[in-house]
C-alpha positions as CSV (number, residue, x, y, z in Angstrom):
1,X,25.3,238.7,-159.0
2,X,24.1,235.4,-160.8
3,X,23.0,233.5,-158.0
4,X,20.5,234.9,-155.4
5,X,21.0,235.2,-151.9
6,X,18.9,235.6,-148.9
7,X,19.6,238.9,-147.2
8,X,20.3,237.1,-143.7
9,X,23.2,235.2,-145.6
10,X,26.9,236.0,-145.3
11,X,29.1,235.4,-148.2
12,X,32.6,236.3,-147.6
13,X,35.1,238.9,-150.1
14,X,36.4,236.1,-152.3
15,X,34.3,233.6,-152.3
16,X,33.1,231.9,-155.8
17,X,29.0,231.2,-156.6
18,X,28.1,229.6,-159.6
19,X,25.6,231.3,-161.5
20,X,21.7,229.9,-160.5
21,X,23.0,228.9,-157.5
22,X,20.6,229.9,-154.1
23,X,21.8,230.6,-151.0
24,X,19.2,230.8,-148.4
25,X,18.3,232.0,-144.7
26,X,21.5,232.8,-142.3
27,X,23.8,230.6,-144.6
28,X,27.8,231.6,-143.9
29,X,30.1,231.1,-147.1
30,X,33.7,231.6,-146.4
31,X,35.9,233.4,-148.7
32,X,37.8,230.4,-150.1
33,X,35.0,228.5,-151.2
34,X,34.0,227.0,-154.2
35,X,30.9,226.3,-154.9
36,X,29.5,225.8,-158.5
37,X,26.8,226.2,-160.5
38,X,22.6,225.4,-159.9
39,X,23.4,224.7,-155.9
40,X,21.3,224.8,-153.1
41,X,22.5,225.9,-149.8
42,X,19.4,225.5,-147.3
43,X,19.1,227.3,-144.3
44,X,21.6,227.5,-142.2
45,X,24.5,226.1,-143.7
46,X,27.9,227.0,-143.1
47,X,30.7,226.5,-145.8
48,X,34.4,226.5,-145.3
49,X,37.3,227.9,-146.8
50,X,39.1,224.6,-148.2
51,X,35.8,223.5,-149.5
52,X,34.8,222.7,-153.1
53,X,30.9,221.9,-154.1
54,X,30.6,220.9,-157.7
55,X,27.1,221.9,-159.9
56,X,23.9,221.1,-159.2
57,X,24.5,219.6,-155.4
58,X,21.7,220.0,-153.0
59,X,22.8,221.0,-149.1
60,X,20.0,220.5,-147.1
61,X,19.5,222.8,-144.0
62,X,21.6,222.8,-141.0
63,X,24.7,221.2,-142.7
64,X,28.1,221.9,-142.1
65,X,30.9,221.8,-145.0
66,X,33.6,221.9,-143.0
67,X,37.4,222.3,-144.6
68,X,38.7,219.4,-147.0
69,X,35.3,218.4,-148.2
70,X,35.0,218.3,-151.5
71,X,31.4,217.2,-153.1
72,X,31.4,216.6,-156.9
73,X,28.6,217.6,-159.1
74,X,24.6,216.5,-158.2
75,X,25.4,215.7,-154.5
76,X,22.4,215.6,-152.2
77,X,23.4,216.1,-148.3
78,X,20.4,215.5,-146.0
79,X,19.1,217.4,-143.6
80,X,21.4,217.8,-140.5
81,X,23.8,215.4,-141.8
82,X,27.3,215.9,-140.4
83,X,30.9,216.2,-141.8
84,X,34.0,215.8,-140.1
85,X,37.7,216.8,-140.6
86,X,39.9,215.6,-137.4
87,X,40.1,212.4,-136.4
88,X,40.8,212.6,-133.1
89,X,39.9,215.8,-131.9
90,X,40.1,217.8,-128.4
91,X,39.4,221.1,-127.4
92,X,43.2,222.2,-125.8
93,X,45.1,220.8,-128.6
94,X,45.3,222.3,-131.9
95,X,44.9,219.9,-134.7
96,X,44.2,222.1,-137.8
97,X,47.2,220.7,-139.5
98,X,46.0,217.2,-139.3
99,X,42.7,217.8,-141.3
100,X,41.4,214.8,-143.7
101,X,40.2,214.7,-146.9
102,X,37.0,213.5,-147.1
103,X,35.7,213.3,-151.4
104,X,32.3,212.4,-152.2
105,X,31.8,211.8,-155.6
106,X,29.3,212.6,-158.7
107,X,25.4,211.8,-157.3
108,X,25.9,210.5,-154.4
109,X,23.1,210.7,-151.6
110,X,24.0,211.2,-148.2
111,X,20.6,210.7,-146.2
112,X,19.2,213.0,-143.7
113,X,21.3,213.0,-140.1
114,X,24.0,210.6,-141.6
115,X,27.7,210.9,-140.1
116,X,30.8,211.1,-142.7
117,X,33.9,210.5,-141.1
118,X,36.8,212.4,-142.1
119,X,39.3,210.7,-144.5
120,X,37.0,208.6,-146.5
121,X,35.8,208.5,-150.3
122,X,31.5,208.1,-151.3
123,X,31.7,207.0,-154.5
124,X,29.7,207.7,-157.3
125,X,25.6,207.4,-157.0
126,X,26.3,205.8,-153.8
127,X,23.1,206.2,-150.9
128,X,24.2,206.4,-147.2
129,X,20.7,206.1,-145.5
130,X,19.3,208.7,-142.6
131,X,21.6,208.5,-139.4
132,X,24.3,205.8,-140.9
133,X,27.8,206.9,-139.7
134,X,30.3,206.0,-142.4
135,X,33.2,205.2,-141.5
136,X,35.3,203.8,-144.2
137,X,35.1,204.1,-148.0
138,X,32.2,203.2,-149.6
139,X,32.2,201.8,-153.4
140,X,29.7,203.0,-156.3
141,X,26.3,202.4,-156.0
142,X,27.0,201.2,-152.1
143,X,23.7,201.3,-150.4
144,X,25.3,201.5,-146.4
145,X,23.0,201.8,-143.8
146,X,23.5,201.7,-140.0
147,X,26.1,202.4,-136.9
148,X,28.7,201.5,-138.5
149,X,27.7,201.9,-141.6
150,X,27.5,198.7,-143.6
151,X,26.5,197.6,-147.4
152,X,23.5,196.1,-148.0
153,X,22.4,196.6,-151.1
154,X,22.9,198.2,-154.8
155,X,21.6,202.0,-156.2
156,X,20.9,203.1,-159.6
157,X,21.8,206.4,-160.8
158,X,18.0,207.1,-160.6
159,X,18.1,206.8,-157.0
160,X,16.2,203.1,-156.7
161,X,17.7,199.8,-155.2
162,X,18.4,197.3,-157.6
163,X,18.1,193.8,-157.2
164,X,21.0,191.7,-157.7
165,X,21.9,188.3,-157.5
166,X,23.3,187.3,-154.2
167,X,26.3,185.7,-156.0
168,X,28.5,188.4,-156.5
169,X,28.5,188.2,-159.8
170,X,25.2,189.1,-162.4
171,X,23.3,192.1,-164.5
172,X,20.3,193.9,-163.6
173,X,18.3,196.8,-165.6
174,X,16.9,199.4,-164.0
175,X,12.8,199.3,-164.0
176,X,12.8,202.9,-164.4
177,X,15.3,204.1,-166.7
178,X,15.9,201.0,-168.7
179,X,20.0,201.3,-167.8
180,X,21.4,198.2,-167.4
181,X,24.6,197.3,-164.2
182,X,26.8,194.2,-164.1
183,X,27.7,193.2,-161.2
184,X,31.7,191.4,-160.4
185,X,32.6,190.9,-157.4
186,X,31.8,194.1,-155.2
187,X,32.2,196.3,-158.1
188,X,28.8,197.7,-159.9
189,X,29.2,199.2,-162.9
190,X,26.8,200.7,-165.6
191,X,26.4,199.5,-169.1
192,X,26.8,201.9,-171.9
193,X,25.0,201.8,-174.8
């Protein structure tokens, strides 16, 4: 085994851990997931069958992955944040064919007690803040805070709000890792060297 796992985990026959991956107190891994390299699984997390987590994510304690999630690589789920994969559920009808995708994308940050809503896409280095409930896809570098979730600012990769011109349009460097962002429109992109 590559990875180390807490003797009060459960990792189900068939399930695939990347190597340097930890999997901590009373954590339950169903057997088709997918779950890659350097990842955290705190205590207390449950994983799904139709679940994929790229390298390198972070999954706080007490967070459910719940089938058709699929978190790219370097995703950070808060504490107690919360997936889901109906729409419209109810206890006396079965709705297991009507599960939605929901894709988060490479470093995205979804803050401590923060509600996804099935169906949607968290793009890259986006930042949902502690208890947001997103409802609706959220662009690149989104920062969305609040019930409903709304956009009210801009993230760097490095995790730190940028400030941008009110405009819609403008460029910005980061203060901490010298990367510059333009700004068009509601699209923020990074500069490459």
């Amino acid at each position: 085994m590559s990875h180390y796992q807490h003797p009060s985990a459960i990792v189900d026959d068939g399930a695939q851990i990347g190597e340097d991956s930890r999997v901590w107190h009373f954590v339950h891994v169903c057997g088709g997931a997918r779950i890659g390299k350097g990842v955290s699984l705190g205590q207390n997390v449950f994983v799904g069958n139709k679940v994929m987590i790229g390298d390198n994510c972070k999954v706080q304690n007490n967070v459910s992955v719940y089938d058709n999630v699929t978190l790219e690589d370097g995703v950070f789920c808060g504490p107690s944040m919360v997936f889901t994969n109906v729409y419209n559920p109810r206890s006396l009808i079965e709705r297991k064919d009507q599960y939605r995708d929901t894709l988060v994308k490479k470093g995205a940050t979804l803050g401590a007690n923060c509600t996804i809503v099935c169906g949607v896409t968290i793009g890259e280095y986006a930042f949902v803040g502690a208890g947001a409930v997103v409802n609706k896809d959220v662009p690149a570098h989104a920062l969305m805070v609040g019930v409903p979730a709304r956009q009210i600012g801009w993230m760097s990769e490095f995790g730190e709000q940028l400030e941008l011109p009110r405009q819609g349009q403008g460029e910005v460097t980061c203060q901490h890792t010298g990367a510059r962002y333009v700004l068009s429109g509601n699209t923020l992109s990074k500069v490459e060297a």
